[in-house]
C-alpha positions in Angstrom: -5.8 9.8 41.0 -7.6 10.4 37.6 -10.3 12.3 39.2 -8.0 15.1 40.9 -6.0 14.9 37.4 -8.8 16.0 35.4 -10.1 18.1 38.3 -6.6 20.1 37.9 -6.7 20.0 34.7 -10.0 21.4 33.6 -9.3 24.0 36.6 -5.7 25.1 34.7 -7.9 25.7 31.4 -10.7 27.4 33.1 -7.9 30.1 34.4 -6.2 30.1 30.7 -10.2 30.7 29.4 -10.6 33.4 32.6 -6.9 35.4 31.2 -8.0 35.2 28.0 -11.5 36.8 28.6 -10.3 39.4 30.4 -7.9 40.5 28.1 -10.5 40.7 25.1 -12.8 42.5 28.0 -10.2 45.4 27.7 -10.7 45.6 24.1 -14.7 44.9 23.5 -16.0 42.0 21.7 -15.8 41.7 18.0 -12.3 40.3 17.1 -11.7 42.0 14.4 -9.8 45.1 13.2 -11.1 48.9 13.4 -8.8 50.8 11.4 -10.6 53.2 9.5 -13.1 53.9 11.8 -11.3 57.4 12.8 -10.6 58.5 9.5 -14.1 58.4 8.2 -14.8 60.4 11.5 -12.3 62.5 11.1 -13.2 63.4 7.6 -16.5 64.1 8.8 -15.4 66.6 10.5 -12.9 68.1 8.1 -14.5 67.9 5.1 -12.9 68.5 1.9 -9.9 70.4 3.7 -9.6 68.0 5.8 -9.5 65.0 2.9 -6.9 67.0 1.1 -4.9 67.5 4.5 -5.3 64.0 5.6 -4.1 62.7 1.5 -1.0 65.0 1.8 0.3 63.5 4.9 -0.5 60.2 4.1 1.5 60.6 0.4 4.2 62.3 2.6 4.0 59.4 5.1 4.0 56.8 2.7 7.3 57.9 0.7 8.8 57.7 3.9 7.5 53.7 4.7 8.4 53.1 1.0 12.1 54.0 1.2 12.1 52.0 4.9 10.6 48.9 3.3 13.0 49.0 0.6 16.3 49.6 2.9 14.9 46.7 4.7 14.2 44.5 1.8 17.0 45.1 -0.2 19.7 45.8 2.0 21.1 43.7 4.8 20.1 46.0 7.8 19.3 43.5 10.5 19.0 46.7 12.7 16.2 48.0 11.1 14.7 45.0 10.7 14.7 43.9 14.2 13.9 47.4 15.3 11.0 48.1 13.3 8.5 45.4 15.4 8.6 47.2 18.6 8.2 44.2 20.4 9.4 44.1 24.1 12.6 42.1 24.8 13.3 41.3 20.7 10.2 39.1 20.8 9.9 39.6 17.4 9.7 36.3 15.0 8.7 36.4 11.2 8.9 33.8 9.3 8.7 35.2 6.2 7.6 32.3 4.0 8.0 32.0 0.3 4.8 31.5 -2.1 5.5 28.3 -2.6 5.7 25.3 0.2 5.2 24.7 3.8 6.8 23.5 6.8 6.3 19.4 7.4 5.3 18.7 10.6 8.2 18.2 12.9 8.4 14.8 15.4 6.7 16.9 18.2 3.9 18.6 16.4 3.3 14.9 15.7 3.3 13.9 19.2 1.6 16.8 20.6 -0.9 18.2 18.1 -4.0 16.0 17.7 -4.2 15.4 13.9 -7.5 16.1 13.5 -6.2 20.3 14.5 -3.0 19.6 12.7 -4.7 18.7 9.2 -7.3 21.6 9.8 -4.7 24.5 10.3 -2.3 23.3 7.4 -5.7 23.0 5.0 -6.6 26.5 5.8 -3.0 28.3 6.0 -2.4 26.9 2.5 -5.0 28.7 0.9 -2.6 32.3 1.6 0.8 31.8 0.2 3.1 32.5 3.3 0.8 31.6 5.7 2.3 29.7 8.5 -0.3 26.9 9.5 1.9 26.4 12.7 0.6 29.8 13.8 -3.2 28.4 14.0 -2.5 25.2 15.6 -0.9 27.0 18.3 -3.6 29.3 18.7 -5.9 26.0 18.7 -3.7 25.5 21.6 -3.6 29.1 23.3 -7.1 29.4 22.9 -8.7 26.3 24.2 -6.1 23.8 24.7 -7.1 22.1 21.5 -11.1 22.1 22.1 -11.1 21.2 25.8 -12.6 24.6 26.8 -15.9 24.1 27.1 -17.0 27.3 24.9 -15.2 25.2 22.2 -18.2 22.8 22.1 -21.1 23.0 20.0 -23.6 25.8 21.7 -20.9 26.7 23.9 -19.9 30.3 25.5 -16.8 31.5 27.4 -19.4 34.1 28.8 -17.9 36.8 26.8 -19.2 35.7 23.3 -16.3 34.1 22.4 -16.9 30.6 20.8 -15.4 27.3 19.7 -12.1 26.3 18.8 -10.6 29.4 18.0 -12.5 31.7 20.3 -14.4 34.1 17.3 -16.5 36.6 18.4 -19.6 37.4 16.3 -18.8 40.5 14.3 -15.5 38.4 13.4 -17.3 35.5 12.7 -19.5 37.7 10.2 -16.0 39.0 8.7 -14.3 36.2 8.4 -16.2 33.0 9.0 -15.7 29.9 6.4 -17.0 26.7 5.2 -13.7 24.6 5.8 -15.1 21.5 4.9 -17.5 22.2 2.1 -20.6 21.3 3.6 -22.2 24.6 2.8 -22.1 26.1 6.0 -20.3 28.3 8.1 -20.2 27.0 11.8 -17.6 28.0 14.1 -17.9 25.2 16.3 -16.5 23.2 13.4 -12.9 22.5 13.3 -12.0 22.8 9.8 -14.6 25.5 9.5 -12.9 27.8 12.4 -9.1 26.7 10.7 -10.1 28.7 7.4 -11.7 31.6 9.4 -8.8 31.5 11.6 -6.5 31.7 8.0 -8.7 34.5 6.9 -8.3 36.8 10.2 -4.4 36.3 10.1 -4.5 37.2 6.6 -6.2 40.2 7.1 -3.9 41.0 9.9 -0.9 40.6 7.8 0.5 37.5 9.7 2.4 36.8 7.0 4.9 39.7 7.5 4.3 40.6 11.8 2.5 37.0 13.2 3.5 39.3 16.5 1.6 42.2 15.9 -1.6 39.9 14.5 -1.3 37.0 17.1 -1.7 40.2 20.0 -4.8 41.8 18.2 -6.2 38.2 17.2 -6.1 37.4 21.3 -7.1 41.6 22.1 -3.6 41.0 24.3 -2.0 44.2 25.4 1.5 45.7 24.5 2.7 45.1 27.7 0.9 41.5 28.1 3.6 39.1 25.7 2.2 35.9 27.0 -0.1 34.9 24.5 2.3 35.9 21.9 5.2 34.1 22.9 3.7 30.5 23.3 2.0 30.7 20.5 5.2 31.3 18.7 7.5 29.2 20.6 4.9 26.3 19.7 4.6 27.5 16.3 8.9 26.9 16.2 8.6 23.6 17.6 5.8 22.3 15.4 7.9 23.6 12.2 10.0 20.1 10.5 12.1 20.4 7.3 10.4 22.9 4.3 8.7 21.5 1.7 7.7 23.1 -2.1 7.4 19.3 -3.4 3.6 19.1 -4.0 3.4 15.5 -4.1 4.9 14.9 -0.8 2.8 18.1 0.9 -0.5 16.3 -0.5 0.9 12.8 1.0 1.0 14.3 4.5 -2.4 15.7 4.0 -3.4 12.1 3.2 -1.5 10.5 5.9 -3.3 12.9 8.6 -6.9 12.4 7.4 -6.3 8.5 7.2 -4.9 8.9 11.2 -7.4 11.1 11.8 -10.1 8.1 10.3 -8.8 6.0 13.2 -9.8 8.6 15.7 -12.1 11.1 14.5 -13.4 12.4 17.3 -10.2 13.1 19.5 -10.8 15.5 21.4 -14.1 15.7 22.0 -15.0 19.3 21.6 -15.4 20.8 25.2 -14.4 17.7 27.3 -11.0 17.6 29.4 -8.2 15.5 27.7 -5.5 14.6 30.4 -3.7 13.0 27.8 -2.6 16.2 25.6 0.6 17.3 27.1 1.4 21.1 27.7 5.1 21.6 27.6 5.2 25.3 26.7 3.4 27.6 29.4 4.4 31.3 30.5 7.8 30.5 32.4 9.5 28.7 29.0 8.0 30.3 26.1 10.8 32.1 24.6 11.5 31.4 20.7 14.8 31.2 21.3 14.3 28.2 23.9 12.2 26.3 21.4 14.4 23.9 20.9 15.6 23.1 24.4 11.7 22.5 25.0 11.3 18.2 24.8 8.9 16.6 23.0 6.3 14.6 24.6 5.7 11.4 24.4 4.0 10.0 21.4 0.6 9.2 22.6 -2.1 6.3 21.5 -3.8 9.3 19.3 -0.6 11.0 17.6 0.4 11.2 13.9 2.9 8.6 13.0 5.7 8.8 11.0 4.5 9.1 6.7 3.9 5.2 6.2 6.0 2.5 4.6 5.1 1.0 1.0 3.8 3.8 -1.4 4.9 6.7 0.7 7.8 5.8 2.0 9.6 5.7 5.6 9.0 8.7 8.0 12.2 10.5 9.5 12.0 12.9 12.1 11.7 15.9 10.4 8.8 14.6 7.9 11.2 13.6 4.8 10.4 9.9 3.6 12.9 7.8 2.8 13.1 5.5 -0.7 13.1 2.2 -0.2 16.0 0.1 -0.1 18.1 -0.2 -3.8 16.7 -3.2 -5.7 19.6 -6.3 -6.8 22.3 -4.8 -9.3 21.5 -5.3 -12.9 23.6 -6.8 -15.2 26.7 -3.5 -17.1 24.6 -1.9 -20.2 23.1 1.8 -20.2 19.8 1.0 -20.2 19.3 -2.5 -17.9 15.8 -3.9 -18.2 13.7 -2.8 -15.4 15.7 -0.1 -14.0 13.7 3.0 -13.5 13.0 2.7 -17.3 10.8 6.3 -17.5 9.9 9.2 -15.5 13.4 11.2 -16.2 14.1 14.6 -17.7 17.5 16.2 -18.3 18.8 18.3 -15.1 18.9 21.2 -17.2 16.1 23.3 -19.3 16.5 22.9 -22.9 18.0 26.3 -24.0 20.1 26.8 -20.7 22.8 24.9 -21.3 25.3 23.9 -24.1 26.7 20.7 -24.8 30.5 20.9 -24.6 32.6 17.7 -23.3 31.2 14.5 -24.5 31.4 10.7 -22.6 34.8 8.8 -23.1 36.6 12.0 -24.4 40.2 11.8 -23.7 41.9 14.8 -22.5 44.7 16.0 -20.3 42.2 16.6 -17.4 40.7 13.0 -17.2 42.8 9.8 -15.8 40.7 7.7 -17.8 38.5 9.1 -20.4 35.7 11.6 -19.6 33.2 10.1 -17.1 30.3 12.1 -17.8 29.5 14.6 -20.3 29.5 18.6 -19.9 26.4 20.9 -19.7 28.2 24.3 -20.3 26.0 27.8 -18.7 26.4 30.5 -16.8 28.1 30.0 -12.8 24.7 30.3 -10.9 22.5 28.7 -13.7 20.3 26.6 -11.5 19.4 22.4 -12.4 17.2 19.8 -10.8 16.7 16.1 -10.3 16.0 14.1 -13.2 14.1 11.4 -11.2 13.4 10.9 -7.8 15.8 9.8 -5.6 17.9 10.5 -2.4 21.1 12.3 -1.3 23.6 10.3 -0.7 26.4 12.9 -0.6 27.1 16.4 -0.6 31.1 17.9 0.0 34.3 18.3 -1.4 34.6 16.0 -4.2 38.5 16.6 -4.8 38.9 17.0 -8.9 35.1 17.3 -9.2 34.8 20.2 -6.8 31.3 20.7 -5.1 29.8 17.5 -5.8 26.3 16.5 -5.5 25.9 12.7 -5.9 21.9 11.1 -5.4 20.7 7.4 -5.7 17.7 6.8 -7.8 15.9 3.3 -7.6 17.8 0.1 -8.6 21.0 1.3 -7.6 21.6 3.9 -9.9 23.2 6.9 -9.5 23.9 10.3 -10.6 26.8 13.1 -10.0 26.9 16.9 -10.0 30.4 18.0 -10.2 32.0 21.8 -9.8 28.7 23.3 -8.2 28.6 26.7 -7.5 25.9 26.3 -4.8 24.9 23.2 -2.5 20.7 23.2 -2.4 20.4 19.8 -0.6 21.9 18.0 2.0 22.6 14.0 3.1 19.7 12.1 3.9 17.3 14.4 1.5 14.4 13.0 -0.4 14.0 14.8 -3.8 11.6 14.6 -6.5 12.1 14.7 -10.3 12.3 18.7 -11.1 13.4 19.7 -7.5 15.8 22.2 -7.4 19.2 20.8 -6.3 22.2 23.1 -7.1 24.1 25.6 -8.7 26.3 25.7 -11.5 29.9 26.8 -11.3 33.5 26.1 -11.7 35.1 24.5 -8.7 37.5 21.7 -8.5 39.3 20.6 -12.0 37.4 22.9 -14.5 38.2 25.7 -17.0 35.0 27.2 -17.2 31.4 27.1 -15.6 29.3 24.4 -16.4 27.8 21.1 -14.9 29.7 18.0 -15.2 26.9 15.3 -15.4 27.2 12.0 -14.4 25.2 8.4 -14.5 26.5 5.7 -12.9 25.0 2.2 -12.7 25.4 -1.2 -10.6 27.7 -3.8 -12.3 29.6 -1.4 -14.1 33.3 -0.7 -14.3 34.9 2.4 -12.5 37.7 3.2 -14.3 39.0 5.7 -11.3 38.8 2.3 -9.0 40.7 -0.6 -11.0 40.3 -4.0 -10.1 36.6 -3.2 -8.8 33.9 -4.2 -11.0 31.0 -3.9 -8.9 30.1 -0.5 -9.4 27.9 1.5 -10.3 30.4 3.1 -12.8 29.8 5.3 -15.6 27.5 5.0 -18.6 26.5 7.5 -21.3 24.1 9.8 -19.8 23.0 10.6 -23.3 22.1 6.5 -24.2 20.6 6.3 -20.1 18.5 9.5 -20.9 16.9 7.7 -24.4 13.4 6.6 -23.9 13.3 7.3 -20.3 11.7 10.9 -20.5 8.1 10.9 -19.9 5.8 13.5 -19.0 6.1 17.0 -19.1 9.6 17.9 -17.8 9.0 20.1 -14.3 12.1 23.1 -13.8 11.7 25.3 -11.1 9.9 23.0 -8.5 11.5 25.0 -5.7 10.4 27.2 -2.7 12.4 30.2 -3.8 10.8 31.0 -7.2 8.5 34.2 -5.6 11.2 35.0 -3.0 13.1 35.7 -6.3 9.9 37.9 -7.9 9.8 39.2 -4.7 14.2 40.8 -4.7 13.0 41.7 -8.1 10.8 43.7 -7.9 11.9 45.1 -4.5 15.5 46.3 -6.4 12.9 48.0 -9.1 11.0 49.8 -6.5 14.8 51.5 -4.4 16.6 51.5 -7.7 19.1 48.9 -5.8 20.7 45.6 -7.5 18.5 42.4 -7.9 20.0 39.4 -5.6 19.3 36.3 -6.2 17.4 34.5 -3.0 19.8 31.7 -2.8 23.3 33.6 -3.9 23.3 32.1 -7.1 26.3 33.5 -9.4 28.3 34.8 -6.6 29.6 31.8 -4.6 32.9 30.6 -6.8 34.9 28.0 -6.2 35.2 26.8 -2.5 37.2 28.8 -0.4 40.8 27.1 0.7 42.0 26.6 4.2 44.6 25.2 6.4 42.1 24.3 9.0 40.3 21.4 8.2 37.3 22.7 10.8 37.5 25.6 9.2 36.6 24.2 5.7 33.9 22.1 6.9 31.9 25.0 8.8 32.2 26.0 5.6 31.0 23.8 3.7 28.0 23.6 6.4 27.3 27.5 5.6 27.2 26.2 2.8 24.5 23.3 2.8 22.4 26.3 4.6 22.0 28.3 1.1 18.3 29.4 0.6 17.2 28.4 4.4 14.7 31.1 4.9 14.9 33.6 7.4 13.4 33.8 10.7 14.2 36.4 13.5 14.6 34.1 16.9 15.0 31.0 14.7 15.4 27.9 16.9 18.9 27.5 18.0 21.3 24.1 16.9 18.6 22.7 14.6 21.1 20.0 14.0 21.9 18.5 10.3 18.0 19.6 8.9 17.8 23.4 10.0 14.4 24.9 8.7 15.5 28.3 9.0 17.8 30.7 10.3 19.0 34.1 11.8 21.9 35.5 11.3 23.8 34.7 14.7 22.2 31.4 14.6 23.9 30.5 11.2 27.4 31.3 12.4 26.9 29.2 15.5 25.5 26.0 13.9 28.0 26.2 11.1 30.7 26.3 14.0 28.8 23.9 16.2 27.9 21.3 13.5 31.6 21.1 11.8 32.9 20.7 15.3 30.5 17.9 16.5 29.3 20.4 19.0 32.6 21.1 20.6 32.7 24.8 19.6 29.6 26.7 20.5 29.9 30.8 20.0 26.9 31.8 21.7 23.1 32.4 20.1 23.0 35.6 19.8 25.9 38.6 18.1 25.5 40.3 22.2 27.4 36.7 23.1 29.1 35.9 20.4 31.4 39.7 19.7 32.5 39.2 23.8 33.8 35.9 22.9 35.1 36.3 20.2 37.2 39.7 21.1 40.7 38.1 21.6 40.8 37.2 18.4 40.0 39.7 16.4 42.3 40.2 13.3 43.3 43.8 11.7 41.4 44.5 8.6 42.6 43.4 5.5 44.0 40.3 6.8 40.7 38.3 7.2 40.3 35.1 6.2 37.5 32.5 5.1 36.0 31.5 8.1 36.5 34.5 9.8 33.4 36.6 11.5 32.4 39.6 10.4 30.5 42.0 12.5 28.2 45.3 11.9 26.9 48.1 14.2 29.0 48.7 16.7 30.6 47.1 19.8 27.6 47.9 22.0 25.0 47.1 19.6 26.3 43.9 16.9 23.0 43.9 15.6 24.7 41.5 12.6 27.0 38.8 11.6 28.1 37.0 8.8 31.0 34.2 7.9 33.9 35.6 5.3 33.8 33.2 2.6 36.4 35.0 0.2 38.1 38.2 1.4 39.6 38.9 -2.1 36.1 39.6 -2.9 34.9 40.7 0.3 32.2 38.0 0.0 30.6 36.5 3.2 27.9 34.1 3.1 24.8 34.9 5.8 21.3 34.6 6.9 20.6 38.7 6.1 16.8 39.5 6.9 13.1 38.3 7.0 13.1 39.3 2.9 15.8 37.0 1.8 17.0 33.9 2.6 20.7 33.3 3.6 22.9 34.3 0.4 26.3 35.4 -0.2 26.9 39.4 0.0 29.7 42.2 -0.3 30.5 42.9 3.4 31.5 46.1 2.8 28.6 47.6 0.5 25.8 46.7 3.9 25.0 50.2 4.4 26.4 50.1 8.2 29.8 50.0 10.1 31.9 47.3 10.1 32.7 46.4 13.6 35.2 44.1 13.0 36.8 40.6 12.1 37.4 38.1 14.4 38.4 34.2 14.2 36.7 31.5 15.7 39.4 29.9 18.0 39.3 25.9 17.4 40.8 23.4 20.5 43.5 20.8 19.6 42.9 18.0 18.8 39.1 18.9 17.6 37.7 16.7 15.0 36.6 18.5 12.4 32.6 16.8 11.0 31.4 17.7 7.6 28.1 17.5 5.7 28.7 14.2 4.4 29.6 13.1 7.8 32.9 12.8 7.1 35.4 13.6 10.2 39.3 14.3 10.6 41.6 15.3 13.4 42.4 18.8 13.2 45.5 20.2 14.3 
């Protein structure tokens, strides 16, 4: 059977190579854009009336896109922004990316992509902040299947003038050819080499902000022709694991490909028919929206395992690593021998915070002395991890409020009490300056600040009498002495140019500066009889700073990577319920659902759905987190990630407020994976 295998196969990507010829037939060969080329005819003809015509209506023209790029960068008008592509059937996806980070790979880019490809697209896409690099490994596999085309091989020719990997004609080649490899030469039959040219041409094409519009005039695809487009995309979803800003763990993935792809080098052969690459996405199921629906392949004999045990720790399925496993308890003292003795830094910049309660204070709001000590700042102030470690909890910590807790090696661990703002979730690797919350004052507090705690093996709790196994408190300020080393690293996060970016955005419309993750507006948790209700909040929560992408995969589970804004309400709903509750993908299911139970205005509560546009058109949705404030917390548009808002200063009709209604007997599932009846 292999023979009439390959004989299909080879015969499928033939027809793919025949589509893909024609369509670049209709355009002409070159690849590349021709924008100005009637303007400098134009003015040829006009002359000097014609230049000061032509710079008049351009001025006029570009006051006009100014004010619309502000409206849809500063305010949330999902409308506009899902308007303004033009794309046929909302085909429009932009993951906006911030400057800093990338997407790991998820389990089925490293099933499906040959690494080889993988570590070529992410090396060139990394050179352009924003640039997907799942974008040009799916065009790897649009164009050629990965290199099986035959053009893709060295010398070869689609019979177009269209050549290697990535299909580049020659006047693109000229434009935007690159040494990926640094061998001093330019050669698009080269993988690496065609990856950075690839990078370049997107660039240029402003992928970064429409991947729709330059994926169609990359692959010279009509308006009307979505096919190329669509799996390209709906690969590009697929391929996309948790986001990543930690340089250390970006570089060890880079490592971890080229040492698999040192096991296999030449996988595929360049121009040869490879039964073994799978091709789950084709014409009939590439939709965005379906991406996650679509199953993985198999892992085959040439796919990227998980990041490696010992130094790099264990792979998950969303490209996190995992610590190893705690070492033996050490013996009660603040600084036990051989515990993760250096590497720390205080959670906090030095100048951001004050020093207010102190460890073993008595007072009338501690049982037993003061656990920790208090880093007094402003609700919103942001702190990091002082050492690497992992999340071990994220929730309601009752007196403590929002509470962040993470195990460092040996045991020993540390606690964020009264957070404003959650920025990690269970199961979360994080690295010494990563960005892990906000500061604010919920639970047992009187002000904003951060109550800090260390807690080690072998030490008394004093909350838990009787138990002397630990880890109980210790004197942060004695753990903290001799232990920092290095420069201290604040700021670590993927957000920092989304921030420049509302900046400067509020400067340019005269509008108010937001903060990219909500920071300063959340307050204390909202309160709620219904315990489902509290933990789909507290998921909405968890989903603070997820970047936004319009068509985001659907029910990402516990690790979203990003969201829109009707997916948010329905995986906050869906996750706190266990998947019992599901309200629909998109506002057009979710209003009709939801319609019995709309509640008169001014009686909303948290938890409650807020709608905008109208009945016909709910172009947006958000979650009510406190109606005394008319704050809801949502996934707003492809400038901002999802942040807490005023519902009632958006800039468009309210439709409406409606409640999600919850079964009997539903058990309600939080963050932590903690779980109650509800009733």
């Amino acid at each position: 059977m292999a023979a009439p295998v390959a004989a299909l196969a080879a015969r499928k990507v033939a027809a793919a190579a025949a589509r893909r010829a024609a369509a670049r037939a209709r355009r002409g060969n070159g690849n590349k854009p021709g924008k100005k080329k009637w303007l400098i005819a134009l003015l040829a003809v006009l002359g000097a009336a014609g230049l000061a015509l032509i710079t008049a209506f351009s001025a006029i023209v570009g006051v006009l896109g100014s004010k619309s790029a502000a409206s849809g960068a500063c305010v949330e008008d999902a409308a506009a922004q899902q308007g303004a592509s033009g794309v046929p059937g909302g085909g429009a996806y932009n993951p906006i990316l911030p400057g800093k980070g990338m997407y790991l790979p998820s389990d089925t880019a490293r099933a499906e992509i040959p690494p080889r490809m993988m570590l070529a697209a992410i090396r060139g896409a990394a050179r352009y902040p924003g640039l997907d690099w799942t974008l040009i490994v799916s065009q790897m596999y649009q164009e050629t299947r990965y290199g099986q085309d035959p053009s893709a091989a060295p010398g070869g020719d689609n019979g177009m003038g269209y050549k290697g990997i990535l299909q580049f004609g020659a006047p693109a080649w000229t434009d935007y050819g690159a040494d990926g490899n640094g061998d001093n030469k330019k050669d698009l039959y080269n993988v690496e080499d065609a990856a950075f040219a690839a990078a370049n041409y997107l660039h240029a094409l402003k992928a970064e902000s429409d991947p729709w519009t330059a994926l169609r005039r990359y692959s010279g695809s009509t308006v009307s022709n979505t096919t190329y487009m669509r799996v390209a995309q709906t690969q590009s979803a697929r391929y996309r694991g948790v986001f990543s800003s930690d340089t250390a763990t970006i570089e060890r993935w880079q490592k971890h490909l080229a040492d698999t792809v040192k096991k296999n080098p030449t996988f595929p052969v360049l121009g040869k028919t490879a039964g073994d690459i799978p091709e789950p996405v084709n014409d009939s199921n590439a939709q965005v929206t379906n991406a996650a629906q679509i199953k993985a392949a198999p892992m085959r004999s040439w796919s990227t395992p998980p990041l490696g045990s010992g130094s790099e720790g264990t792979g998950t399925s969303e490209g996190t690593s995992t610590p190893t496993a705690p070492a033996t308890a050490t013996p009660a003292a603040d600084q036990p021998a051989g515990v993760n003795s250096s590497g720390w830094q205080w959670p906090m910049k030095d100048g951001t915070f004050t020093f207010t309660a102190g460890f073993g204070e008595s007072g009338g709001r501690w049982s037993a002395g003061h656990t920790g000590i208090d880093l007094a700042a402003p609700s919103g102030s942001r702190f990091y991890a002082p050492a690497d470690g992992k999340v071990i909890f994220v929730g309601d910590g009752g007196a403590y409020g929002n509470l962040t807790k993470i195990e460092h090696a040996g045991g020993v661990q540390t606690w964020y009490a009264h957070q404003s703002t959650f920025g990690t979730r269970v199961g979360m690797e994080v690295k010494r300056g990563e960005y892990i919350g906000n500061v604010g004052q919920t639970g047992n507090v009187t002000g904003p600040h951060l109550h800090w705690e260390v807690r080690l093996p072998g030490v008394r709790d004093p909350h838990r009498p009787g138990q002397n196994n630990g880890p109980g408190p210790v004197n942060p300020k004695n753990w903290m002495s001799g232990k920092i080393t290095g420069t201290p690293t604040y700021g670590n996060d993927q957000y920092a140019d989304a921030q420049a970016t509302a900046e400067q955005c509020a400067a340019d419309s005269n509008g108010a500066i937001v903060m990219p993750d909500g920071a300063g507006g959340t307050g204390p948790m909202p309160a709620s009889d219904s315990e489902v209700v509290r933990a789909a909040l507290a998921w909405a929560q968890t989903g603070l700073g997820r970047p936004y992408v319009f068509g985001a995969r659907r029910l990402q589970g516990d690790h979203p990577a990003d969201f829109d804004c009707s997916s948010y309400t329905q995986w906050a709903y869906y996750q706190a319920t266990g998947g019992k509750v599901d309200i629909g993908g998109d506002t057009f299911a979710q209003l009709p659902k939801l319609t019995p139970y709309k509640v008169p205005s001014g009686q909303e509560k948290p938890g409650d759905l807020v709608f905008f546009g109208s009945v016909s058109n709910p172009h947006h949705v958000g979650i009510v987190w406190d109606p005394t404030t008319h704050t809801m917390i949502h996934a707003p548009n492809p400038s901002a990630p999802v942040r807490f808002a005023d519902y009632t200063k958006q800039g468009t009709a309210i439709v409406g407020y409606y409640r999600v209604p919850i079964p009997g007997g539903t058990t309600a599932v939080g963050p932590n994976g903690t779980s109650s009846s509800a009733h």
